[in-house]
mmCIF file of the C-alpha atoms, coordinates in Angstrom:
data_MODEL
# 
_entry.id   MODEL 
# 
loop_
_atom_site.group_PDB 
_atom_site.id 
_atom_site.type_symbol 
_atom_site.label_atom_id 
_atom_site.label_alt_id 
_atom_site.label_comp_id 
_atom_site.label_asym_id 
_atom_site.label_entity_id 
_atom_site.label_seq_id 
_atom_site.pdbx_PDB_ins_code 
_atom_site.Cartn_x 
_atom_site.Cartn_y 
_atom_site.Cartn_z 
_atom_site.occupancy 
_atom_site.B_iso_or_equiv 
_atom_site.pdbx_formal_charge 
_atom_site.auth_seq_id 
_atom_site.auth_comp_id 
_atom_site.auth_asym_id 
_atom_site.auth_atom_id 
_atom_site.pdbx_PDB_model_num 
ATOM 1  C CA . UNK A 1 1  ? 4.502   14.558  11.557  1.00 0.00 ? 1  UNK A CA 1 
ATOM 2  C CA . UNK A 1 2  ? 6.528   12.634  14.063  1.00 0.00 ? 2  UNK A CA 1 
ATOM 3  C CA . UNK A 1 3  ? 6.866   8.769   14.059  1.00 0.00 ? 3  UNK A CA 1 
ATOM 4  C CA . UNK A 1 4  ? 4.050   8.255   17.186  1.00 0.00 ? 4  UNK A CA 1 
ATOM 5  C CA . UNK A 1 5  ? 1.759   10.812  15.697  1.00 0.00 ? 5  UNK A CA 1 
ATOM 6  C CA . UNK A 1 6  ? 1.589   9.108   12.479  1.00 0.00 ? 6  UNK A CA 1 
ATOM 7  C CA . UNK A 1 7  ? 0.792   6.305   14.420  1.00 0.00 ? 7  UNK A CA 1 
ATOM 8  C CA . UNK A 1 8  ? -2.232  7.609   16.368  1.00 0.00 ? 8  UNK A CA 1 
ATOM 9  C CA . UNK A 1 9  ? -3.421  9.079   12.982  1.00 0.00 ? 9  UNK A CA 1 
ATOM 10 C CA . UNK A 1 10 ? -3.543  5.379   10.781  1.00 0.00 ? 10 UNK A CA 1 
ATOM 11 C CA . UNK A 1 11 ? -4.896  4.172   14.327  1.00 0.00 ? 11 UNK A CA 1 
ATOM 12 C CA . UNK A 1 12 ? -8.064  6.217   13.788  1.00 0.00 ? 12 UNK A CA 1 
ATOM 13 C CA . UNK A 1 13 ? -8.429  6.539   9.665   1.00 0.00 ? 13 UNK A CA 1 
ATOM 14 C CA . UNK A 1 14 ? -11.498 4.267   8.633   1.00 0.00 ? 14 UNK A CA 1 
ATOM 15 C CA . UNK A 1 15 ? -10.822 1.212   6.292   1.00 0.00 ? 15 UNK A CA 1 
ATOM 16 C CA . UNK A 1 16 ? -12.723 3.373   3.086   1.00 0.00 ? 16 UNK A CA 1 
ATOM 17 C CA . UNK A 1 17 ? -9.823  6.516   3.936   1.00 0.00 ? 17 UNK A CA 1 
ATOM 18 C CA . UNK A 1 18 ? -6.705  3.921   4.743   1.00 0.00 ? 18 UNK A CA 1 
ATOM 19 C CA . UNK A 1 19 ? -7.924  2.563   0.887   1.00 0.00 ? 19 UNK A CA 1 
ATOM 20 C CA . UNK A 1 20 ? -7.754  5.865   -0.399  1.00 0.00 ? 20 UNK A CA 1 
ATOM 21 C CA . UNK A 1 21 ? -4.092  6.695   0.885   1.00 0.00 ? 21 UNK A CA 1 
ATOM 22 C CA . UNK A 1 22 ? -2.930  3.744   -0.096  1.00 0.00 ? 22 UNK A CA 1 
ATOM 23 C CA . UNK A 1 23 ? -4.146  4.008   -3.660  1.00 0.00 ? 23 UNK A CA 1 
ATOM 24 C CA . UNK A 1 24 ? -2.762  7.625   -4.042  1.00 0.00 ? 24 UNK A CA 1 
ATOM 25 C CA . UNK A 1 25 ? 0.581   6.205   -2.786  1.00 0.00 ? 25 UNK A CA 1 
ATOM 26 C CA . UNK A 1 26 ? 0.891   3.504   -5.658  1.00 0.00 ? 26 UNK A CA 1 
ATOM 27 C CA . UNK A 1 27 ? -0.268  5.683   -8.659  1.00 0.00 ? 27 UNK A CA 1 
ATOM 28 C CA . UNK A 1 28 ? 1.852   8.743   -7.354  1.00 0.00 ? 28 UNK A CA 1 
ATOM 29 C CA . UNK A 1 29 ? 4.722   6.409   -6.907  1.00 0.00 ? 29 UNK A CA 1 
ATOM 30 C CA . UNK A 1 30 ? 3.984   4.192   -10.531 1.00 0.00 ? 30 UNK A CA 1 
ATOM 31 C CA . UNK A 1 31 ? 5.959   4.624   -13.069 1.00 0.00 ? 31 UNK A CA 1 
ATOM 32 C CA . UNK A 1 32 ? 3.242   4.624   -15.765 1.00 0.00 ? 32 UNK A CA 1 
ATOM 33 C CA . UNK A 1 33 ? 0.676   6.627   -13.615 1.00 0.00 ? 33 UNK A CA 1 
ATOM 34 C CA . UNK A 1 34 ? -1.724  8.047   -17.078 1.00 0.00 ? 34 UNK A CA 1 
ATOM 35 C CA . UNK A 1 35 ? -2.077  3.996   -16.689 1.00 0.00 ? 35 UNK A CA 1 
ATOM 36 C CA . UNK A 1 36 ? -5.359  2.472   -15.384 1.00 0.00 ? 36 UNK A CA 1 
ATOM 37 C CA . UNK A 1 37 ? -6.454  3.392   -11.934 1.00 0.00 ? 37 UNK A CA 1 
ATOM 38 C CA . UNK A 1 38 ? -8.756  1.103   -10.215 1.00 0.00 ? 38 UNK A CA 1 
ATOM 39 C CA . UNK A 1 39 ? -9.003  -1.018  -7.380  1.00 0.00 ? 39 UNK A CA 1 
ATOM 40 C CA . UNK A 1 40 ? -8.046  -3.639  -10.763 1.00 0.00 ? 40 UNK A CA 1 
ATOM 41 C CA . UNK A 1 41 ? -4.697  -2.254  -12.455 1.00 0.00 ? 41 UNK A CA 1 
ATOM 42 C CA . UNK A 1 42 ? -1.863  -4.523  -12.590 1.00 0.00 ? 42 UNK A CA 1 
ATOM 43 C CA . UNK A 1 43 ? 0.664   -3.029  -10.929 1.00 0.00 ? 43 UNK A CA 1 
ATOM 44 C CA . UNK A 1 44 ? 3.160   -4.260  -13.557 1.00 0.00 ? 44 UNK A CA 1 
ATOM 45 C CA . UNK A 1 45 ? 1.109   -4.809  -16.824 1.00 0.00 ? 45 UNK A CA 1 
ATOM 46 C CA . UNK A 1 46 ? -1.024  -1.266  -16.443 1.00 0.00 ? 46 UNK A CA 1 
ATOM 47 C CA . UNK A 1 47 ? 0.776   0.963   -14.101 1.00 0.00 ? 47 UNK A CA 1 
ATOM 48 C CA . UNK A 1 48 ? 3.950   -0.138  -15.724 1.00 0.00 ? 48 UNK A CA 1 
ATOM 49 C CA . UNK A 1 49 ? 5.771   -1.419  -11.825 1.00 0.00 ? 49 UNK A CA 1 
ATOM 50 C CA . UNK A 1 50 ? 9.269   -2.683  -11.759 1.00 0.00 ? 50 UNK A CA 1 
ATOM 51 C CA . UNK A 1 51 ? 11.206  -5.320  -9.716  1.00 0.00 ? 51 UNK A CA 1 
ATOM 52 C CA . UNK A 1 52 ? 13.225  -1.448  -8.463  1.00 0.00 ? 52 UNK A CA 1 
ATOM 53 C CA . UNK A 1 53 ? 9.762   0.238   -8.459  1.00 0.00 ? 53 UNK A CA 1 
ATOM 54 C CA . UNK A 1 54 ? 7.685   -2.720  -6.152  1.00 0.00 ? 54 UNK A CA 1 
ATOM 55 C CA . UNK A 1 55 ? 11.209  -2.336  -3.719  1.00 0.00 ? 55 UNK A CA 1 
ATOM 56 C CA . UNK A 1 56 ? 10.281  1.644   -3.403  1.00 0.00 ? 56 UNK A CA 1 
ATOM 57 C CA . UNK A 1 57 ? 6.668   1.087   -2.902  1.00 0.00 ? 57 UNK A CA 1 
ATOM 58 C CA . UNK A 1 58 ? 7.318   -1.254  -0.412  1.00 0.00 ? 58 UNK A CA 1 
ATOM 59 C CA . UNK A 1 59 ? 9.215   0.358   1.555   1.00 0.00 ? 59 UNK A CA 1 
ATOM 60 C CA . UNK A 1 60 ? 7.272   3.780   1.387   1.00 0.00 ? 60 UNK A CA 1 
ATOM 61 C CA . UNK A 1 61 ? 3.930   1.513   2.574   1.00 0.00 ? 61 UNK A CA 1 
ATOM 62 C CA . UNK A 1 62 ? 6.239   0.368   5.532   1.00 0.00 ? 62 UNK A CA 1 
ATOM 63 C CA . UNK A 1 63 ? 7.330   3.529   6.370   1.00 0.00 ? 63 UNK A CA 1 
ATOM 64 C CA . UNK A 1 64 ? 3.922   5.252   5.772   1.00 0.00 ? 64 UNK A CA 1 
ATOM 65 C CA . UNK A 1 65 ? 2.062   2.503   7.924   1.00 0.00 ? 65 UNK A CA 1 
ATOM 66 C CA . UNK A 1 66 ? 5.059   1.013   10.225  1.00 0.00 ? 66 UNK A CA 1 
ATOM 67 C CA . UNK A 1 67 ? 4.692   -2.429  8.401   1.00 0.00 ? 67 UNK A CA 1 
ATOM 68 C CA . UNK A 1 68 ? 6.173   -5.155  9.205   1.00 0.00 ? 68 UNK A CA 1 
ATOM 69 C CA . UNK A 1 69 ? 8.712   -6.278  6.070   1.00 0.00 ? 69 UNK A CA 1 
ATOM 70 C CA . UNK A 1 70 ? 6.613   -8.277  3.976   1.00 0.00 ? 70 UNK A CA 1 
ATOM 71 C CA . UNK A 1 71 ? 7.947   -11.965 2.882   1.00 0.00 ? 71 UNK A CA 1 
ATOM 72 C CA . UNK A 1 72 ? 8.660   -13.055 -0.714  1.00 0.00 ? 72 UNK A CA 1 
ATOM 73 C CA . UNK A 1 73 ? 5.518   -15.603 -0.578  1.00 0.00 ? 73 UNK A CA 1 
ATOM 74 C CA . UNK A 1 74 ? 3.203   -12.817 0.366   1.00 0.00 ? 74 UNK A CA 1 
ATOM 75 C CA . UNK A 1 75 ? 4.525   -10.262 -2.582  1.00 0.00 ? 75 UNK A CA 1 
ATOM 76 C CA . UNK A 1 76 ? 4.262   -12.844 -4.705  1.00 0.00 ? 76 UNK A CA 1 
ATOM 77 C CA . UNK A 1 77 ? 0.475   -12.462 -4.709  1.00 0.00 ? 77 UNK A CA 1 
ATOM 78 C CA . UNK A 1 78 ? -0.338  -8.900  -4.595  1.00 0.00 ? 78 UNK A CA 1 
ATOM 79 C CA . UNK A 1 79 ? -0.720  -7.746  -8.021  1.00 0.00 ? 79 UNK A CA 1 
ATOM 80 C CA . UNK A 1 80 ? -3.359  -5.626  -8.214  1.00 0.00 ? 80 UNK A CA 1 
ATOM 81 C CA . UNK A 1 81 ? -3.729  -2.390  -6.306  1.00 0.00 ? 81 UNK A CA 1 
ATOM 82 C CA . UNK A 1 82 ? -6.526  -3.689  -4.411  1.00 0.00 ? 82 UNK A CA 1 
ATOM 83 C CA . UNK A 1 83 ? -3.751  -7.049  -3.573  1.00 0.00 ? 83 UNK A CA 1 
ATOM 84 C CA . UNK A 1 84 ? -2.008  -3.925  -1.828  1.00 0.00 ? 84 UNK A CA 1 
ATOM 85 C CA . UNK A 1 85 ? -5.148  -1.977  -0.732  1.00 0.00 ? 85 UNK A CA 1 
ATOM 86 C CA . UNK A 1 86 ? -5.877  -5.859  1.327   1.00 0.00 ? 86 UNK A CA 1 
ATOM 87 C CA . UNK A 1 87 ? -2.698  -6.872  2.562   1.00 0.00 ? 87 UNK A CA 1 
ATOM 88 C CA . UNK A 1 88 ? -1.972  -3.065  4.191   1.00 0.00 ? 88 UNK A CA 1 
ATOM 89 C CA . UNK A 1 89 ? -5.978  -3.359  5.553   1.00 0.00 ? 89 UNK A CA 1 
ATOM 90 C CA . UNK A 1 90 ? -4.978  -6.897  6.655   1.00 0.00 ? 90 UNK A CA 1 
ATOM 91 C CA . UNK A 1 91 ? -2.344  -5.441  8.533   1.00 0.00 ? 91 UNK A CA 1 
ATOM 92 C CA . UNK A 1 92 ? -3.046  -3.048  10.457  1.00 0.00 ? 92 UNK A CA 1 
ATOM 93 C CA . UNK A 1 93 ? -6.361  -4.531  11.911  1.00 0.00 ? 93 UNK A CA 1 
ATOM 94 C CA . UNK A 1 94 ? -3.975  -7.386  13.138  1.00 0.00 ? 94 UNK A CA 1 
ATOM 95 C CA . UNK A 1 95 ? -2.226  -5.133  14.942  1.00 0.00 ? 95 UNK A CA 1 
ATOM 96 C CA . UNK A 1 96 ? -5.342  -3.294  16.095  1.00 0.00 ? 96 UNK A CA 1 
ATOM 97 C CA . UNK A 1 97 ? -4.817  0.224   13.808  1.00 0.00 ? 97 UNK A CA 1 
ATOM 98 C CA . UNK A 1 98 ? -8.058  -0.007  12.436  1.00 0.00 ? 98 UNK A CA 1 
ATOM 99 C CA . UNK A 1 99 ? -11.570 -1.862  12.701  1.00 0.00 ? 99 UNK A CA 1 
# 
């Protein structure tokens, strides 16, 4: 998929479906993923996340969503998938990607 039509597609995906992708992405890239699923695992305590590990997944959620780099303060308080699931939702409706 090129780099604008993977645009146009996050600009239409609902919030529920941007959730979804998201989530896949962190448990396919964890390195404990038999670790607990839900919108509640610790990335680090259940899915078993490493300072190397958060450094991939960030930069795969940039690529996959053309993010902005995020700032230490900001990582410092995602640690729960749904901490990622919220701070990739926040982002894109600032910038108008989804309602």
């Amino acid at each position: 998929m090129s780099d604008q039509n993977q645009t146009e597609a996050v600009k239409f995906r609902s919030e529920e479906e941007l959730r979804k992708v998201v989530r896949g992405i962190v448990i396919e890239l964890a390195p404990n993923p038999a670790g607990q699923s839900s919108e509640t695992s610790r990335l680090v305590d259940d899915l078993g996340y490493h300072s190397l590990a958060l450094l991939e997944l960030a930069f795969a959620l940039e690529d996959e969503f053309d993010l902005t780099p995020i700032d230490e303060p900001t990582a410092r308080t995602i640690v729960t998938i749904k901490d990622i699931e919220n701070h990739v939702a926040r982002e894109l409706k600032t910038a108008g990607r989804i309602e």
